[in-house]
N, C-alpha and C positions, 0 to 999 in steps of 0.2 A: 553595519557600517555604511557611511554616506558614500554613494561609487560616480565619482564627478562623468565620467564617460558616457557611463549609462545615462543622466540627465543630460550631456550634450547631443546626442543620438536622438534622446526624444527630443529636444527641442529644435533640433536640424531637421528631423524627419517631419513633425508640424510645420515648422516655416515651409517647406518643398510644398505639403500638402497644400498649405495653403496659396500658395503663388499658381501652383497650377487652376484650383479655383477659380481664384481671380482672371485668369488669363480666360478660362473657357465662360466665365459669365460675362465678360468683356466683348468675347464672339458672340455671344448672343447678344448683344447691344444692355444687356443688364447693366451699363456703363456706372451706374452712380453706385451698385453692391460691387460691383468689380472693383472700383476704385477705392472704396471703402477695405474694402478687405488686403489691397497690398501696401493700402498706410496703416492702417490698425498691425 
């Protein structure tokens, strides 16, 4: 059976992943993968 939770948990848990990424390649002036990555 399809468990709707379980895929919003993974998809909340990557989006978090992801933002933080972005933020620390940002600190590192990686500004144009930093910014690519909290529009994508």
């Amino acid at each position: 059976m399809f468990n709707i939770q379980k895929q919003i948990d993974y998809w909340i848990n990557g989006a978090e992943d992801d933002i933080i990424t972005a933020q620390l390649l940002i600190q590192e002036k990686r500004t144009l993968h930093g910014l690519f990555s909290v529009i994508w």
